[in-house]
C-alpha positions in Angstrom: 169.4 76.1 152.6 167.0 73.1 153.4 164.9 72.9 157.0 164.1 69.6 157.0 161.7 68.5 159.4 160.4 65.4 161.8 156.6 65.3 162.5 157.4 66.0 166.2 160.2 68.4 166.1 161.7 71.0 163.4 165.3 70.7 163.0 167.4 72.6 160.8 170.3 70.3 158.6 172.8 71.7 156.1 173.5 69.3 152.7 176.6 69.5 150.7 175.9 69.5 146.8 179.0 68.5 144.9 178.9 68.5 141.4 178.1 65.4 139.3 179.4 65.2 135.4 176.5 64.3 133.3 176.5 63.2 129.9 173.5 64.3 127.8 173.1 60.9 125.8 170.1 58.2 125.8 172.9 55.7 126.0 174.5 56.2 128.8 172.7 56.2 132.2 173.9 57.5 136.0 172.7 58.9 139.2 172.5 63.0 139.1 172.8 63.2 142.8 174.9 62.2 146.0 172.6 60.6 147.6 171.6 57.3 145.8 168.8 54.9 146.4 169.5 51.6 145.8 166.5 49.7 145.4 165.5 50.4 141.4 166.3 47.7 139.2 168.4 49.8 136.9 168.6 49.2 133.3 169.9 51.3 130.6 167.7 54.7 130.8 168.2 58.0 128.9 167.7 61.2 130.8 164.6 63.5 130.4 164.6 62.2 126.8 162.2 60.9 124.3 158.9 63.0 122.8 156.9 63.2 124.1 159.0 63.0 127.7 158.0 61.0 130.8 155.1 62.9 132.4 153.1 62.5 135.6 149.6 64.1 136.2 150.4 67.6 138.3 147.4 66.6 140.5 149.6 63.3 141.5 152.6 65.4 142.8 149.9 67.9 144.7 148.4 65.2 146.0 152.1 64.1 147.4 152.8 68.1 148.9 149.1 67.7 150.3 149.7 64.4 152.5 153.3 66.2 153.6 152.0 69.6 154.4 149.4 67.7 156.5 152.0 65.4 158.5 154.3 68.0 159.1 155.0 71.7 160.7 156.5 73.4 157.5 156.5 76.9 159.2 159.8 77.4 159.3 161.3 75.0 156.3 163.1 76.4 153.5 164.7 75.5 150.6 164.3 72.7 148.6 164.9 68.6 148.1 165.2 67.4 144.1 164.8 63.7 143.1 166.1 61.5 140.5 163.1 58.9 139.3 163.4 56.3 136.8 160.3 56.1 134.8 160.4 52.4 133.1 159.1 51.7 129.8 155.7 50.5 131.5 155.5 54.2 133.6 156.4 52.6 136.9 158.8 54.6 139.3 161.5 54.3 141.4 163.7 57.2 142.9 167.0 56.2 142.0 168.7 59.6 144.1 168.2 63.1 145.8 170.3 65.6 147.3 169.7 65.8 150.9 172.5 64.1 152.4 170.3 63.9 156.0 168.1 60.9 155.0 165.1 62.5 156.9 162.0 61.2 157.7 160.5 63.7 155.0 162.4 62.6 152.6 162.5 59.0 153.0 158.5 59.6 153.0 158.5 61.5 149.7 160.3 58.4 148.4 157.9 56.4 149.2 154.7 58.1 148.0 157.5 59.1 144.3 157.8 55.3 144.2 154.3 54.6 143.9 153.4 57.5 141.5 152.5 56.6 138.0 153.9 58.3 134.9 153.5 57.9 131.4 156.7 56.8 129.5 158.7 58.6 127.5 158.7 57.1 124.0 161.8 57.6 121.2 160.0 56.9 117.5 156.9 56.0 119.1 158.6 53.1 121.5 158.0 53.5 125.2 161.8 53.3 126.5 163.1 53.9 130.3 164.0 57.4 131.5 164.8 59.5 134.5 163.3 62.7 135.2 163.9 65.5 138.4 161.0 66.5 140.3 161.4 69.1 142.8 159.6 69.9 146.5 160.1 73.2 146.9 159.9 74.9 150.6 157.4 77.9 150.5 155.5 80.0 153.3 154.9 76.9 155.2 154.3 74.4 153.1 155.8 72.4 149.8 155.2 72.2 146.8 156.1 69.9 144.2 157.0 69.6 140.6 158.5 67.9 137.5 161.7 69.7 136.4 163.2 69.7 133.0 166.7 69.0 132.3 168.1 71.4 129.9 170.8 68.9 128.1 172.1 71.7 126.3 173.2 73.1 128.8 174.7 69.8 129.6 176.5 69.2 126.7 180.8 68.7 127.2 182.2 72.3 126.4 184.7 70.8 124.0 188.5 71.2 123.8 189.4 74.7 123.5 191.4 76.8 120.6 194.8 76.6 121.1 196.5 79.7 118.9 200.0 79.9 120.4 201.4 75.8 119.8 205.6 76.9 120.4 204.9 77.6 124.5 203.9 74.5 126.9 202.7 76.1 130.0 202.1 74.5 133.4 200.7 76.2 136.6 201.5 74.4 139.4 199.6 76.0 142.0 196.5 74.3 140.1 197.1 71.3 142.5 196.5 73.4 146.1 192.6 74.1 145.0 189.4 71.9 145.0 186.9 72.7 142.2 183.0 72.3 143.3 180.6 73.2 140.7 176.7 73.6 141.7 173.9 73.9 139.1 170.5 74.1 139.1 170.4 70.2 138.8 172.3 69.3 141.6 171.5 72.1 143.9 168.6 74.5 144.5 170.3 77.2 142.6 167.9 79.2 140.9 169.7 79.0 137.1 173.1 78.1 135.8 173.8 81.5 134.0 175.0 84.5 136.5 174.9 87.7 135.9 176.4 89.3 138.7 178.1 88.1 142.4 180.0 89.5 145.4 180.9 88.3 148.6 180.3 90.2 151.5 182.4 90.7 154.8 180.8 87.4 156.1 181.7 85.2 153.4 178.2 85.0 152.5 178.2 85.0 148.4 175.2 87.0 146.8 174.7 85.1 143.2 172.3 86.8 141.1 170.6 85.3 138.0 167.4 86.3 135.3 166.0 84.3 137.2 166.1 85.2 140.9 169.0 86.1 143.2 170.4 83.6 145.8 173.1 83.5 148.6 175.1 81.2 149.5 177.2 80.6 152.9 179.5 77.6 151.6 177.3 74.5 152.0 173.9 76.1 151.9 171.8 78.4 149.7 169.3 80.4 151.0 166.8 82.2 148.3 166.1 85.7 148.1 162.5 86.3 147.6 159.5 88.2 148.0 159.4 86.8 151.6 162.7 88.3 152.4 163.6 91.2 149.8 161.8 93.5 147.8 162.5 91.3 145.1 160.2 88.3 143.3 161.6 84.5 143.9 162.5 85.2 140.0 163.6 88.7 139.4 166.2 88.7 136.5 168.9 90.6 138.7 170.9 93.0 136.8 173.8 93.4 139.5 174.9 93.2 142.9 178.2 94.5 144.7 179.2 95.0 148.0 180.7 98.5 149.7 183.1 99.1 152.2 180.4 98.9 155.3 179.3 95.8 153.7 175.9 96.8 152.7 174.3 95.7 149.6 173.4 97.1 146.9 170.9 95.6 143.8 170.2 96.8 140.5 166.8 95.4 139.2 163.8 97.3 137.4 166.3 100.0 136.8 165.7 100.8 140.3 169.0 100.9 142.9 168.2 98.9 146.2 170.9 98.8 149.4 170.1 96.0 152.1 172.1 97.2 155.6 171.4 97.1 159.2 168.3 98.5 158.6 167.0 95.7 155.6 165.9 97.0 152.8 166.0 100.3 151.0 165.3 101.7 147.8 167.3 104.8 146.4 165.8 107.1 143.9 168.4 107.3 141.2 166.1 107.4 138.7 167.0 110.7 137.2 170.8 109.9 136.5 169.8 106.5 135.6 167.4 106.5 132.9 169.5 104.8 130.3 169.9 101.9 132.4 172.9 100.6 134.4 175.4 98.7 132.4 177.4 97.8 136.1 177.6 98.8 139.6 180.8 98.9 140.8 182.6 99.8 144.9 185.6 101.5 144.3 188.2 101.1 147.5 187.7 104.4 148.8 184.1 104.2 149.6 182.1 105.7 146.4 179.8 103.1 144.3 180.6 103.7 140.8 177.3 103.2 138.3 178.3 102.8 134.6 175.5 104.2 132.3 175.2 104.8 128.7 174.9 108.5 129.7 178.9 108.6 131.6 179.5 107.3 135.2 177.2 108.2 138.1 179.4 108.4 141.0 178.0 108.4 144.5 179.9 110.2 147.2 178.5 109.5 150.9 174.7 112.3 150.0 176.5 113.7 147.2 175.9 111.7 143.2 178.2 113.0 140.7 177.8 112.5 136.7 180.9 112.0 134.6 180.6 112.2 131.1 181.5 114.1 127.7 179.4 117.2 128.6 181.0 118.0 132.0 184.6 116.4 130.9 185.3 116.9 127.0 188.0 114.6 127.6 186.0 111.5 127.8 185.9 109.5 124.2 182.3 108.3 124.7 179.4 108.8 127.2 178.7 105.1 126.9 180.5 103.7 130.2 181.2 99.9 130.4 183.7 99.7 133.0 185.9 102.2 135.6 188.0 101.0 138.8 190.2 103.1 141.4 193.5 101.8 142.0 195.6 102.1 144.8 196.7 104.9 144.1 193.0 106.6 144.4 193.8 107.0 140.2 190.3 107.0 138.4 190.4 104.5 135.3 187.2 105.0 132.6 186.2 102.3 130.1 184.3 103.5 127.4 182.8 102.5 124.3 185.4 104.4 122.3 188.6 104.4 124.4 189.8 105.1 128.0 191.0 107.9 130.3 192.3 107.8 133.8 191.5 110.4 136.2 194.7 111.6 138.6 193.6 113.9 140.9 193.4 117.1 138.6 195.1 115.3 135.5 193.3 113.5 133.0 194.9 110.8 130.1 193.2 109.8 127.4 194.7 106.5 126.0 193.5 106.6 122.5 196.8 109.7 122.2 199.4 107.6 123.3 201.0 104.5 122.6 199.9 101.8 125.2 197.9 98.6 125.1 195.0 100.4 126.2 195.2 103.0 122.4 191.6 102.8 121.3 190.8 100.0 123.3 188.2 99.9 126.6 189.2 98.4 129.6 186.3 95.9 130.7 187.5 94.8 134.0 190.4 95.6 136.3 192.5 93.6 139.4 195.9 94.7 141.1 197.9 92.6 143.0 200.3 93.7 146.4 202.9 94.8 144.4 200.8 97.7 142.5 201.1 96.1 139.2 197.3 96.8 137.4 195.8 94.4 135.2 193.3 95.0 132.6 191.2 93.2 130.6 190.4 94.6 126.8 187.8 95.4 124.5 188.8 95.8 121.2 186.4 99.5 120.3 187.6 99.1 116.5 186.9 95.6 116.5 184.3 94.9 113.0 180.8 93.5 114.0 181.1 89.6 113.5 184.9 89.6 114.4 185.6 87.0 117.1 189.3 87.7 117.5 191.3 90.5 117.9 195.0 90.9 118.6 194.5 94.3 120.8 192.6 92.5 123.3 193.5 90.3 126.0 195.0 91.4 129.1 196.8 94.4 129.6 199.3 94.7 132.5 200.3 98.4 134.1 203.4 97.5 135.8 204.5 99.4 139.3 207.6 101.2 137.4 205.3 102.4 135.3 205.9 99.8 132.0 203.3 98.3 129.9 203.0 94.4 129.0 200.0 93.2 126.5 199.3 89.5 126.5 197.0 88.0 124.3 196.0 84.6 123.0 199.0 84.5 120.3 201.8 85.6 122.7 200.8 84.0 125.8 200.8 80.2 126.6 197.4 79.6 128.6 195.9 83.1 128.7 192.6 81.9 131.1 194.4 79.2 133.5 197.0 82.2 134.2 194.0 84.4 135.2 191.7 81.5 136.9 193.1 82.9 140.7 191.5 86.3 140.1 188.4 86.0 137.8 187.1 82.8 139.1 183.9 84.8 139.7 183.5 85.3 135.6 183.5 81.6 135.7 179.9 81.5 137.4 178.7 83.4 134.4 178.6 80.3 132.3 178.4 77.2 134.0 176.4 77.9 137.7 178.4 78.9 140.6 181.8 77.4 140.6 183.8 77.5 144.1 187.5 77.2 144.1 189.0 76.1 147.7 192.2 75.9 149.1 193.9 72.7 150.2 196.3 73.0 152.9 199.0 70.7 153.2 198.1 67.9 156.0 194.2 68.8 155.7 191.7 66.2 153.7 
């Protein structure tokens, strides 16, 4: 993600962000990133706290970019380099760590000229007390600019332990111990924002992570942004979706407009017409067609052709309002809508909400299958009462091979979410930034 650069010669380095637990108290005081500085004389210090916070004149930090942008070629840098600074109670500084793990000559300057910076304090009840704050130099069209960045601490805040319903069933999983957990958020990486809203990972391993607030990618130790300098797309479009197809093109939903990036870069497709109620997902099916799920049915796109299922062309369908629809192995078209489910079998159609199965009057929100053909389903309760958190019909619905339905749910199954943690880990990235789940091989470190 970063270019970082020597006066005399641009050289590209690749940092590895690893995530760092942080504990959103004015009592307790660490260093955010990897790479620590030890030369502050380190007292007990809060974190972005206080009110007013600590605050440094914007013309100080410009005046920092301006003394780097003239002592080095920037043409080529991207990315981004985040420091820690501990701002003492008289508004001294001192950088106390960052997150480029090359200890360049850029950064090792920017330390310098942080370090003589001055800030005014934070204060708690009117008493100046030591703090840390991020500031950030960010890599843009040749240059860099710098800038104090918040720390959202609610965002921060430990998630708690969860609700356990079922208390007669201990269960363990013991493939938990082959994987590595990494978490990276927009505190201890240049990722645009910690909430997701949609992410895919193409044919080179490349993950495309979109936020509200700009869309990234990310090759597994680096993130590279996708801008206005690359994409048809501001540095902080709120991205509605992104998905992959078959020929590992691209494909973006943002301004209610459908773009595909290929071989060729950039297009933009003009949808507009079967789109007007907005896009609730965009989904590849296995057999090449990208599946659009509107309020007005599901857009289908065949190769040229775009076809529009909904209850005016197939009675069948309980609702027009599509949230979800996956083809199985079995090329068998499955339909989540707001008031029940069909599947689609060649010429045959089912509607659920007749028949006694997990999926009567419920809407199937997301959909995996594993070698064997066995189909797994997650549910949306469609009777469920506004305000209701819990419902018994949801959970996770399983279409076994023979042909058998099983129904868990958080009252009849042990650990419902660590069972499901090898297939949705994606769903994780919605909450807490982009969470990467590795394999360890036996005799590998």
């Amino acid at each position: 993600m970063l270019a970082l650069l020597s006066p005399t010669k641009i050289r590209r380095v690749l940092f590895i962000c690893l995530f760092i637990f942080i504990l959103p108290s004015a009592l307790f005081a660490q260093n955010l990133f990897l790479q620590k500085v030890e030369m502050c004389n380190i007292t007990n210090y809060c974190m972005d706290c206080g009110d007013p916070k600590a605050s440094c004149d914007q013309l100080a930090i410009d005046f920092v970019s301006a003394r780097i942008n003239n002592r080095y070629l920037l043409k080529e840098a991207t990315g981004s380099i985040t420091f820690q600074v501990l701002v003492d109670e008289r508004g001294f500084s001192c950088v106390l760590s960052h997150n480029d793990a090359s200890k360049s000559a850029l950064t090792n300057e920017l330390i310098t000229y942080l370090n003589g910076c001055i800030w005014k304090p934070a204060k708690i009840d009117g008493k100046p007390v030591a703090s840390s704050v991020n500031v950030i130099f960010r890599f843009i069209s040749g240059g860099v600019y710098g800038q104090v960045q918040r720390l959202d601490l609610s965002e921060m805040k430990p998630p708690g332990d969860p609700i356990i319903y079922n208390k007669t069933v201990t269960y363990a999983n013991p493939s938990l111990k082959n994987y590595d957990f990494t978490v990276w958020t927009k505190y201890n990486s240049p990722l645009v924002d910690n909430i997701g809203k949609s992410a895919a990972m193409d044919q080179s391993d490349l993950l495309w992570y979109a936020t509200e607030k700009g869309m990234t990618r990310f090759e597994g130790t680096t993130f590279i942004p996708v801008n206005e300098y690359n994409s048809p797309f501001p540095s902080d479009a709120n991205i509605k979706e992104v998905t992959i197809d078959r020929d590992n093109n691209k494909w973006v939903y943002y301004d209610n407009k459908i773009f595909m990036y290929g071989s060729g870069g950039w297009q933009l497709f003009d949808f507009k017409q079967f789109l007007a109620g907005g896009v609730n997902q965009v989904l590849n099916s296995r057999n090449g067609e990208l599946l659009f799920t509107t309020q007005n049915g599901l857009v289908v796109k065949r190769k040229d052709k775009v076809v529009v299922i909904n209850k005016k062309s197939m009675p069948e369908m309980p609702s027009s309002n599509v949230l979800f629809a996956y083809v199985d192995s079995q090329k068998r078209l499955w339909i989540g809508t707001s008031k029940g489910t069909i599947m689609i079998d060649k010429s045959v159609i089912t509607s659920f909400n007749s028949l006694n199965t997990p999926l009567k009057n419920a809407s199937i929100s997301g959909a995996v299958e594993d070698e064997k053909g066995n189909v797994y389903f997650s549910l949306v309760d469609c009777n469920k009462q506004t305000g209701e958190n819990d419902s018994d019909k949801e959970g996770v619905a399983v279409l076994k091979f023979n042909g058998n339905w099983l129904h868990y749910n958080d009252k009849n199954s042990a650990c419902l979410l660590i069972m499901l943690i090898p297939c949705c880990m994606i769903s994780l990235s919605m909450f807490c930034g982009w969470v990467q789940m590795s394999r360890v091989l036996p005799g590998l470190t």
